[in-house]
VEXDREN-2710 file (C-alpha; in Angstrom, 1 decimal):
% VEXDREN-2710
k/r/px/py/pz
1/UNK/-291.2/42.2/-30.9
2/UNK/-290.0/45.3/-29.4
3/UNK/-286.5/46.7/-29.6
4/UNK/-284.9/49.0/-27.2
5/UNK/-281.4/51.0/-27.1
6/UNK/-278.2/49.6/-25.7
7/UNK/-277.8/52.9/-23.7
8/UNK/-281.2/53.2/-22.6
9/UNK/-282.5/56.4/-23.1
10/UNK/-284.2/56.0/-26.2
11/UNK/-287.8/55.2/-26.6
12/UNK/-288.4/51.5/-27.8
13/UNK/-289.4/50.7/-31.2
14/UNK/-290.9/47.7/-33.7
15/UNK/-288.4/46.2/-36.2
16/UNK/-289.2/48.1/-39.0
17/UNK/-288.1/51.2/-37.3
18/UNK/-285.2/50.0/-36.0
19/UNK/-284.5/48.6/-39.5
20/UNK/-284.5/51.9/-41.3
21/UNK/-283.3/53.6/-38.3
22/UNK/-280.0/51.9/-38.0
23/UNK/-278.4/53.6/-35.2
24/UNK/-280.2/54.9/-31.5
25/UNK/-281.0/58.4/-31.3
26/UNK/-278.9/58.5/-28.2
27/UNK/-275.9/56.7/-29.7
28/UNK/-277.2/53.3/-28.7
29/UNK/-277.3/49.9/-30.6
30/UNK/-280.8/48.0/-30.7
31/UNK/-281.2/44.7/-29.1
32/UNK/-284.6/43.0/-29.2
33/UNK/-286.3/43.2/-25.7
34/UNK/-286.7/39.8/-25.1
35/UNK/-284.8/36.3/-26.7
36/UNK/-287.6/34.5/-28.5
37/UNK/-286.9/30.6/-28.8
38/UNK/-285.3/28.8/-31.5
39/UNK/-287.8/26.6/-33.7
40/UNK/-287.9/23.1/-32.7
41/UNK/-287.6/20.5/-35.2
42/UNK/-284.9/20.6/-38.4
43/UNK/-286.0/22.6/-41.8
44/UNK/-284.9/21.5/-45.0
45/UNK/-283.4/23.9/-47.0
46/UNK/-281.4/27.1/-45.3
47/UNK/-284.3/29.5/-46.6
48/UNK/-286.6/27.6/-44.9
49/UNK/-284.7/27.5/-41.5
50/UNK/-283.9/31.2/-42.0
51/UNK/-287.5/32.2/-42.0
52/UNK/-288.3/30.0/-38.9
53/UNK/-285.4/31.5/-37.4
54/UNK/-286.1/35.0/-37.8
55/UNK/-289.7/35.0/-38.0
56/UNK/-290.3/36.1/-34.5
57/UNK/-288.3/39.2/-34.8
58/UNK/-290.1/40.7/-37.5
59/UNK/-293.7/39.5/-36.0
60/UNK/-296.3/42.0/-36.7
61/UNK/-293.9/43.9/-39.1
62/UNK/-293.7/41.6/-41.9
63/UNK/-296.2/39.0/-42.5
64/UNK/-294.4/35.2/-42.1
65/UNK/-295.2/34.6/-46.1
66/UNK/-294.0/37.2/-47.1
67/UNK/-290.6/37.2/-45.2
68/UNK/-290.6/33.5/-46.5
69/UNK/-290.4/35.0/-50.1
70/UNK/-288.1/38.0/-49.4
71/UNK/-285.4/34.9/-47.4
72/UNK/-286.2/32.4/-50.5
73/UNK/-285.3/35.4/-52.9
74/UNK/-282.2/36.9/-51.4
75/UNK/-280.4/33.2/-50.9
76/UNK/-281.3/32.4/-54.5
77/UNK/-278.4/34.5/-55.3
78/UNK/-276.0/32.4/-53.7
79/UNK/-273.8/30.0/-55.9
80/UNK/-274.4/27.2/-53.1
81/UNK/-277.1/24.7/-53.3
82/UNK/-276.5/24.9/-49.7
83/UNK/-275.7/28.4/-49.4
84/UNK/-273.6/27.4/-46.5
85/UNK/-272.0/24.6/-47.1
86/UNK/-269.9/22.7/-44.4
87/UNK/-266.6/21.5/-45.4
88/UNK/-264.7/18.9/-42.8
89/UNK/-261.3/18.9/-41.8
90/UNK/-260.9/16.4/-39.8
91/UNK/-263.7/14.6/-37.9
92/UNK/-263.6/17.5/-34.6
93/UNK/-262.8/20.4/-37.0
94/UNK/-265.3/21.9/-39.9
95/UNK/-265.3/25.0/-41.8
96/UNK/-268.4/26.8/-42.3
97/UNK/-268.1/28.8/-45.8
98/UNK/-270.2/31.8/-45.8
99/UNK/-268.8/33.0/-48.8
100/UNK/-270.8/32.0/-52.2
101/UNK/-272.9/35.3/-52.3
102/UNK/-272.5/38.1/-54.8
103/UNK/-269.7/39.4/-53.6
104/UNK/-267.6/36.8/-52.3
105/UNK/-267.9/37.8/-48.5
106/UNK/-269.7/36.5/-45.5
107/UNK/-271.7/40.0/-45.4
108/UNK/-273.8/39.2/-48.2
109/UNK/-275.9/36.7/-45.8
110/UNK/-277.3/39.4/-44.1
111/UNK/-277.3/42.1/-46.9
112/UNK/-278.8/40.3/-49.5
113/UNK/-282.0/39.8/-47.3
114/UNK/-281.5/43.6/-45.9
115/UNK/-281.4/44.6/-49.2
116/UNK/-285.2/43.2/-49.8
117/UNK/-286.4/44.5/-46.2
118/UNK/-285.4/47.8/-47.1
119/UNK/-287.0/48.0/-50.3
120/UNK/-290.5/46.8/-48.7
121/UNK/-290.5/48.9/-46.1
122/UNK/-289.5/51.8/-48.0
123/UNK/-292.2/50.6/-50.6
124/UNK/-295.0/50.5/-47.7
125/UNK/-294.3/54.3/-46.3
126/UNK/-293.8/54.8/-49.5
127/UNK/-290.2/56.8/-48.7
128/UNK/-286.8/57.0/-49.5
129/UNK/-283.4/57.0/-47.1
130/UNK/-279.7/57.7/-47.8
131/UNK/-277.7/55.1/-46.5
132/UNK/-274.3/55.8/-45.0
133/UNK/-271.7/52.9/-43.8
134/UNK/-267.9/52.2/-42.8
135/UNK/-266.2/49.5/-44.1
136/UNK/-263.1/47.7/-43.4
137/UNK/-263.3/45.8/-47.0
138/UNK/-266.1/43.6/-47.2
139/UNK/-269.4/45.4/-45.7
140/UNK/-269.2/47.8/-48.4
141/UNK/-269.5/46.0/-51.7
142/UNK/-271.9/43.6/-49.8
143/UNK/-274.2/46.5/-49.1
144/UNK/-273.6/48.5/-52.4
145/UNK/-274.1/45.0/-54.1
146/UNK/-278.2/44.6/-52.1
147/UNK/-279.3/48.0/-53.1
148/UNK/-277.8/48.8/-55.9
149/UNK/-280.5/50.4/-58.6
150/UNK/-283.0/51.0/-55.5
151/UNK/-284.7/54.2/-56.8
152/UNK/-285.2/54.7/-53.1
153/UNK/-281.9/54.0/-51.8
154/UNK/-278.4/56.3/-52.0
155/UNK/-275.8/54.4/-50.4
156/UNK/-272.8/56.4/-49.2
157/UNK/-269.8/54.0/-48.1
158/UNK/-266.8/55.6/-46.5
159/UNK/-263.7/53.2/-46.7
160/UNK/-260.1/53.5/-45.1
161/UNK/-257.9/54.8/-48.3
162/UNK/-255.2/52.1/-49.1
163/UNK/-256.5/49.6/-46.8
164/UNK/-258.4/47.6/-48.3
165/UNK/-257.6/44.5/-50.5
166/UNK/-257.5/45.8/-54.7
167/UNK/-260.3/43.4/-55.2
168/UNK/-262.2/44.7/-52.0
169/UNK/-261.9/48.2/-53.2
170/UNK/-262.7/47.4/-57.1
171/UNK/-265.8/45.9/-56.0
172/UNK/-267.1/49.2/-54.9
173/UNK/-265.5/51.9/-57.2
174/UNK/-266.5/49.9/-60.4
175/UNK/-270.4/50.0/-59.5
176/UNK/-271.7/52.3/-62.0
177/UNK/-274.9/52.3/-60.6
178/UNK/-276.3/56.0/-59.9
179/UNK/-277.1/55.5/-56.3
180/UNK/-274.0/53.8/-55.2
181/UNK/-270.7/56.0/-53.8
182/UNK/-267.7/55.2/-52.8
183/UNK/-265.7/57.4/-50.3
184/UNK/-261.7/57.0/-49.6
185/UNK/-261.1/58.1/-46.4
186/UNK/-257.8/59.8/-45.5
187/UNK/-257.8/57.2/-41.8
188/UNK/-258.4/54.1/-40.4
189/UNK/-261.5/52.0/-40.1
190/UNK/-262.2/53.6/-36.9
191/UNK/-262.2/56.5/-38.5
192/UNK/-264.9/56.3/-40.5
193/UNK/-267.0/54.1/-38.1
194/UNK/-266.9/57.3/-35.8
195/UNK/-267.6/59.7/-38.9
196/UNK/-270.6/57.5/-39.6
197/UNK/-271.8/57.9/-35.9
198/UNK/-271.1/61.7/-35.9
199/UNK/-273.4/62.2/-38.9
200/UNK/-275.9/59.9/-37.3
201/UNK/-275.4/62.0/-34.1
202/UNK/-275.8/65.2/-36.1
203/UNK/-279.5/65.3/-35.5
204/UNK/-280.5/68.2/-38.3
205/UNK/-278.4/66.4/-40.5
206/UNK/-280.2/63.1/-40.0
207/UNK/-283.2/64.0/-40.6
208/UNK/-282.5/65.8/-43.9
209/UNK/-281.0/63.3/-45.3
210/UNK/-283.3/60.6/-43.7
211/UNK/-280.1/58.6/-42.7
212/UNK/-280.5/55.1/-42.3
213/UNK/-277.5/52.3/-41.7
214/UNK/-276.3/48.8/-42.9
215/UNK/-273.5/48.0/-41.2
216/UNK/-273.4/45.9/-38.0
217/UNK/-274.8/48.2/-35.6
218/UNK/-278.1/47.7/-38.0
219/UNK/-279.9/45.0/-35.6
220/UNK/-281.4/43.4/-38.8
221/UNK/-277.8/42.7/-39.9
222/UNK/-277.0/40.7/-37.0
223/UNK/-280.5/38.6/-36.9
224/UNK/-279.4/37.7/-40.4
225/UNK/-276.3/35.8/-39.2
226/UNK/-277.9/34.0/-36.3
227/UNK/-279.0/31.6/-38.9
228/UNK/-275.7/29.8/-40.1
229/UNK/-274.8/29.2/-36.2
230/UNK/-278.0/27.2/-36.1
231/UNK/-277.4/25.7/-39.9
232/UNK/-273.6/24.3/-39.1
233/UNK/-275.3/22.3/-35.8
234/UNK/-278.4/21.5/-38.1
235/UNK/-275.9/20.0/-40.7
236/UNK/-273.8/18.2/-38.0
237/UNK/-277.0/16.7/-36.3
238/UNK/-276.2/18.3/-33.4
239/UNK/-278.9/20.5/-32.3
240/UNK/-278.6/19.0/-28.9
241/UNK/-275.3/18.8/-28.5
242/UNK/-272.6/21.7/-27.6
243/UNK/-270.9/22.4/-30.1
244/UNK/-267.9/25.4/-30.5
245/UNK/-267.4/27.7/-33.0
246/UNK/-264.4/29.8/-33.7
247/UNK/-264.9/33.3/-35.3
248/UNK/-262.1/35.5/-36.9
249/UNK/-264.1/38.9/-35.7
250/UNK/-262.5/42.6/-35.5
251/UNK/-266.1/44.4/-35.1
252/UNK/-267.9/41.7/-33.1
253/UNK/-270.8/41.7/-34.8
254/UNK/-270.5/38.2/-36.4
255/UNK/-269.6/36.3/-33.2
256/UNK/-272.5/38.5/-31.2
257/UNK/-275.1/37.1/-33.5
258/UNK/-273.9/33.1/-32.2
259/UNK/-273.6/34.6/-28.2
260/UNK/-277.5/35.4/-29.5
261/UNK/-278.2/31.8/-31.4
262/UNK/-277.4/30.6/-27.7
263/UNK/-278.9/32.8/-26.0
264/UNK/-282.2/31.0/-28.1
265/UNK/-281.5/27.9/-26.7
266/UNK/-278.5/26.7/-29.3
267/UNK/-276.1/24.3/-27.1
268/UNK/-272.8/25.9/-27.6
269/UNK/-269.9/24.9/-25.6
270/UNK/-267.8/28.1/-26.3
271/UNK/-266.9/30.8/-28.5
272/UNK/-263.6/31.7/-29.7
273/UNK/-262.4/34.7/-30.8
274/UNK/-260.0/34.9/-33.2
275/UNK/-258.0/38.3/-33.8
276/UNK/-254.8/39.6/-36.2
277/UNK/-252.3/42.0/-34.6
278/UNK/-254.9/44.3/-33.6
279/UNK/-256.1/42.1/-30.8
280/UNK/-258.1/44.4/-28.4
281/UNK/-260.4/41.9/-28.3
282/UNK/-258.4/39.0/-27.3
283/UNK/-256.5/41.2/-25.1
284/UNK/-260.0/42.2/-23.6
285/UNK/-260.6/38.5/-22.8
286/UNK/-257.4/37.5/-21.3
287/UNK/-258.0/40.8/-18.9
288/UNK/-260.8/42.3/-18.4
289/UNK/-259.9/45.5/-19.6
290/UNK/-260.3/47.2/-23.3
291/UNK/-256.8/49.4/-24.1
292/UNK/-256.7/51.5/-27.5
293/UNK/-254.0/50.9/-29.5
294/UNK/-252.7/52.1/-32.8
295/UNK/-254.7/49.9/-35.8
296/UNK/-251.7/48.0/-37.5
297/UNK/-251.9/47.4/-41.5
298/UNK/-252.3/43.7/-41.6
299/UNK/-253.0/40.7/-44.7
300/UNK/-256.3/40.2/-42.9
301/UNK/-257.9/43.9/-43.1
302/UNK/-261.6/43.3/-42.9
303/UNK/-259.9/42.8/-39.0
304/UNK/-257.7/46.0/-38.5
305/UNK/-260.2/47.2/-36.0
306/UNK/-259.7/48.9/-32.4
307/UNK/-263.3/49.9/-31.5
308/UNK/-265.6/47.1/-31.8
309/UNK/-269.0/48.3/-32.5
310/UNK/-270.9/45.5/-31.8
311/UNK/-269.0/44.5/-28.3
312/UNK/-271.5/47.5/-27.1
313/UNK/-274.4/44.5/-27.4
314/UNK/-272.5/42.4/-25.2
315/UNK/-271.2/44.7/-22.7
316/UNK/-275.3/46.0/-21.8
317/UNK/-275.9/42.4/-21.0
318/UNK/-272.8/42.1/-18.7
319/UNK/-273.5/44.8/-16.7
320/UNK/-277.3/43.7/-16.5
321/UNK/-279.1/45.8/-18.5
322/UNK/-277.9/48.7/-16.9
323/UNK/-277.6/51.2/-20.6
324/UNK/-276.7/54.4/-18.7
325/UNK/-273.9/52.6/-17.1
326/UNK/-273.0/51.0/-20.7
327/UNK/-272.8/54.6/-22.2
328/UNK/-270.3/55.7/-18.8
329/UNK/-268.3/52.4/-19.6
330/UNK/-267.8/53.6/-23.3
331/UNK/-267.1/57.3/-22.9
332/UNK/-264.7/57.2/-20.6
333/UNK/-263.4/54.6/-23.1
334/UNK/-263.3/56.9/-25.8
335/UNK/-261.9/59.5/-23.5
336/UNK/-259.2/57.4/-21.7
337/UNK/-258.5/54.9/-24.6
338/UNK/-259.2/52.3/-21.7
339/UNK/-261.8/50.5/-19.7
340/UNK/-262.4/47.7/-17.5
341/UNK/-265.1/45.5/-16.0
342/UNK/-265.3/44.2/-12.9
343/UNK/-264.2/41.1/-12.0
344/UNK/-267.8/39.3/-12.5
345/UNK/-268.2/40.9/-15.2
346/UNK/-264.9/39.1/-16.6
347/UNK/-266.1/35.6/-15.2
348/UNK/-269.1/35.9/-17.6
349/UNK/-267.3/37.0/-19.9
350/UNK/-264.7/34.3/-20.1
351/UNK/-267.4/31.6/-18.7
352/UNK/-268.5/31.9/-22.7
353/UNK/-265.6/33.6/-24.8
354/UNK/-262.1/32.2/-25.2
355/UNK/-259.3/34.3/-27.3
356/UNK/-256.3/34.5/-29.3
357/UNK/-254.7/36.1/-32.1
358/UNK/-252.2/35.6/-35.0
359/UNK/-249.9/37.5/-36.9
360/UNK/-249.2/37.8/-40.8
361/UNK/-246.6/35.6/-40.4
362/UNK/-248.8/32.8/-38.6
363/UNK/-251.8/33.6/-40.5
364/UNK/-249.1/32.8/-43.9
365/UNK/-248.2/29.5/-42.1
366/UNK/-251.8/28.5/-41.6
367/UNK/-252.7/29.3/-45.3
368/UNK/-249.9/27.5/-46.6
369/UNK/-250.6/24.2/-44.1
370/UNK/-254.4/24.1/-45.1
371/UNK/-253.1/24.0/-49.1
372/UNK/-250.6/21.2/-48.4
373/UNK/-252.5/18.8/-46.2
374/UNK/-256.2/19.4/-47.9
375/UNK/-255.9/20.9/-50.8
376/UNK/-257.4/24.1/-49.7
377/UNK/-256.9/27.7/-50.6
378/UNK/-258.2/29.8/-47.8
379/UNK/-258.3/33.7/-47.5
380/UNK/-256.1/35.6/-44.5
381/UNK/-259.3/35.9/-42.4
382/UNK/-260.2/32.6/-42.2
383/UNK/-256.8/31.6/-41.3
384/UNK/-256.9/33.9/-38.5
385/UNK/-260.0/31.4/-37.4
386/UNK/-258.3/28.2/-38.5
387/UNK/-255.0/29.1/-36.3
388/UNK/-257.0/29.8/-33.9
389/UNK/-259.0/27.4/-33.7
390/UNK/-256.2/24.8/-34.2
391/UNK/-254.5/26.0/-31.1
392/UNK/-257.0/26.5/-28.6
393/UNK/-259.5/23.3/-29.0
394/UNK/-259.4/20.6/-26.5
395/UNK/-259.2/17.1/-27.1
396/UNK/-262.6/16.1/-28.9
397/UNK/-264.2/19.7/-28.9
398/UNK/-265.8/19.9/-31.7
399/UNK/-265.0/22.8/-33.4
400/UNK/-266.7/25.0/-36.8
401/UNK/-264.8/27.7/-38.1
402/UNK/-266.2/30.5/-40.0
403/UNK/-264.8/31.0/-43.0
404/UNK/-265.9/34.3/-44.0
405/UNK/-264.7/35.3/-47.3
406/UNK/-263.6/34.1/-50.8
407/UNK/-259.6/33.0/-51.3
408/UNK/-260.0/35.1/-54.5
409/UNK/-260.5/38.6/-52.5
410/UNK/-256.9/38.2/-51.4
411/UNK/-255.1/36.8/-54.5
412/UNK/-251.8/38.7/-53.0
413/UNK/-251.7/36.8/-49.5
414/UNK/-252.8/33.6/-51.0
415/UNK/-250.0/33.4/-53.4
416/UNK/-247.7/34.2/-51.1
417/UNK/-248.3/31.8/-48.9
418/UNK/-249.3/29.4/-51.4
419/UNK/-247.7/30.2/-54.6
420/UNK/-251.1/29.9/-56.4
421/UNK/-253.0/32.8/-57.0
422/UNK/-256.5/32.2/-57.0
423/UNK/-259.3/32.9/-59.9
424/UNK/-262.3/35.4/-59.3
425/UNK/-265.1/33.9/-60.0
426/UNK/-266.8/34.9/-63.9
427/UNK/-268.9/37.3/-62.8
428/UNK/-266.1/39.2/-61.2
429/UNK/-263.6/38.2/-63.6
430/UNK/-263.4/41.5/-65.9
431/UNK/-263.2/43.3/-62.6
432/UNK/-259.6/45.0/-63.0
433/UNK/-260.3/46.2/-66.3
434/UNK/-263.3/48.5/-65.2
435/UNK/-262.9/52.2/-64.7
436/UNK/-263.3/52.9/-61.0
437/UNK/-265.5/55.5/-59.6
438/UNK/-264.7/57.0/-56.1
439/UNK/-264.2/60.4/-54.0
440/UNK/-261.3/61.3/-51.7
441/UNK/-261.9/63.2/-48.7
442/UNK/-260.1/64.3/-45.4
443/UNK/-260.9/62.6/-41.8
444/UNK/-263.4/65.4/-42.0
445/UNK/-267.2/65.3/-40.9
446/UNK/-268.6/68.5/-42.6
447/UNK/-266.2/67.5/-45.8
448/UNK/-268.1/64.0/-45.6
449/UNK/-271.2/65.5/-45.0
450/UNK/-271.2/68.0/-47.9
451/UNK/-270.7/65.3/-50.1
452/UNK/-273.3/63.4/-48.6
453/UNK/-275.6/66.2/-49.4
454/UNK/-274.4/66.6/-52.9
455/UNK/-274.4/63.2/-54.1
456/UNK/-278.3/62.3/-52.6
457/UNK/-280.8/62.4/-54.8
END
């Protein structure tokens, strides 16, 4: 398997590259070359179904036994017999919880087995790679959490100061692991997505530091979550049948990785988006065109999101491959704050995606419906999906929601829509008690790069 930049321009590459490599050299995202097949047939267990699933994009990288045992070991650490276990409704409406890893979020299925890649590749060149990432609250405990103690990892996580959940944040200022750092950000999300990208851009700098990436725009993430789309219609018999899935998403990458699942021959009858108050995306699919707009504070943050890293993945494919024209698209998006497609490029484009958003207020509602009718505590996020879900399904469309992250990461939002506030789980449980351990720095590349430098070993 061969990957290959969204832009273009770059030369092409075998998965392990692109796994340490994390982000194009010309600012692209890689996307595998071709869209193997999905295994035919239904695996047992979800490690088993994981490795047929994303066998073929580590062929002749990783030999299929031993990417058996890294899969087998990473979802070991889940709480879930099932890992992702599917939780009904009503008989048209199933949750998918993705949310019994380490650390409570829907990131650890891909970061606990990125985690392991890492570490075998790095073991095999026999190398060592600093790893930098944004976060909106969840990516960055999940990807502190897989490599913490790596002696040939440092992890640098820049985070959006006060904007974040208290338990979000805890989880990665109280690792007091020596290759794990924190970074509060003076700045949105955004923000530090596009400080991440200007250090990977920085091409001296990258190779100093022998940058590498976790977040979404790693491709490795992304294959990692193609599995559960393929799990929930494994686990619903309906591996022939078109089933819908609603996804509360604010960088795409999570609802790119079921457009791919289809793409290898899953039946899926749509995709919905579902957005907070920062609704670019929604706002995309209703017409066609992407507009900036301020990022809004919200209950659901791992969603306060304008720039959607991963839509980059989907936009190559609707204008055909074309990765020059891709990079045009998004500069002039960066430069304008707006962008369009054509209008065929919006019919395929709404021929697969449908879109809406909610509010805090809604998003309260939902929580506080889900508790009284099924005994339920939810999180904000997965409200977002289960609102959104709720209004926009037909009449016997079956429907799965993602539920992406543990009620307890949210105690605030739950019990105030609830009045219950939700128990960490033990192995958090002392969590507000520990010292924390972070940095504070301007919206400020060579402040964020000095400390980068600093803090590698």
């Amino acid at each position: 398997m061969r990957y290959a930049s969204s832009r273009g321009l770059a030369a092409e590459i075998d998965f392990s590259d692109a796994l340490l490599g994390g982000l194009a050299t010309d600012g692209g995202l890689y996307l595998p070359t071709e869209w193997p097949s999905l295994p035919s047939g239904a695996a047992g267990s979800y490690p088993e179904l994981a490795a047929a699933v994303m066998q073929p994009f580590v062929d002749g990288v990783i030999a299929a036994d031993d990417f058996a045992a890294m899969v087998a070991e990473a979802y070991s650490t889940f709480s879930a017999p099932d890992v992702c276990p599917l939780i009904r409704l009503d008989d048209n409406h199933h949750l998918l919880e993705l949310f019994h890893g380490p650390t409570l979020a829907f990131k650890d299925v891909a970061l606990q087995l990125v985690g392991r890649l890492f570490d075998h590749e790095l073991r095999r060149r026999d190398q060592r790679v600093t790893i930098v990432g944004a976060t909106s609250g969840d990516t960055g405990s999940a990807a502190m959490e897989a490599v913490r103690g790596s002696e040939r990892v440092d992890i640098v996580i820049l985070f959006p100061a006060g904007r974040t959940s208290d338990v979000q944040r805890r989880q990665m200022t109280t690792l007091t692991d020596p290759n794990v750092h924190a970074v509060a950000v003076d700045g949105t999300f955004d923000d530090c997505q596009d400080l991440v990208k200007a250090m990977f851009a920085d091409e001296p700098f990258r190779q100093r530091c022998n940058l590498s990436a976790v977040n979404s725009i790693n491709w490795a993430r992304v294959m990692a979550q193609i599995v559960y789309y393929v799990w929930a219609a494994q686990k619903l018999d309906r591996r022939n049948t078109a089933t819908t899935y609603c996804v509360p998403t604010g960088n795409f990458g999570n609802v790119f990785a079921g457009h791919v699942a289809r793409r290898m021959g899953l039946p899926v009858e749509r995709f919905i988006v579902a957005s907070n108050t920062n609704d670019i995306l929604t706002r995309l699919i209703d017409t066609g065109e992407m507009v900036a707009d301020d990022v809004v504070p919200t209950l659901s943050p791992s969603m306060d999101i304008q720039i959607s890293s991963n839509l980059e993945r989907l936009l190559v494919e609707l204008l055909d491959g074309n990765g020059p024209a891709t990079a045009e698209l998004l500069a002039g998006f960066r430069e304008h704050g707006r962008a369009a497609l054509t209008p065929p490029q919006h019919e395929r484009l709404i021929a697969e995606f449908s879109g809406t958003r909610l509010n805090d207020v809604e998003t309260l509602a939902v929580m506080r419906d889900i508790h009284e009718k099924h005994g339920l505590l939810v999180d904000p996020h997965t409200a977002v999906g289960i609102g959104a879900a709720e209004r926009l399904r037909r009449p016997d469309e079956m429907v799965v929601t993602l539920s992406t992250a543990h009620p307890a990461k949210f105690p605030d939002a739950v019990e105030q829509a609830t009045g219950i506030r939700p128990m960490l789980p033990t192995h958090l449980a002392g969590i507000f008690e520990r010292e924390e351990r972070m940095e504070s720095l301007p919206n400020n590349l060579a402040a964020i790069e000095d400390y980068v430098d600093a803090v590698r070993r």
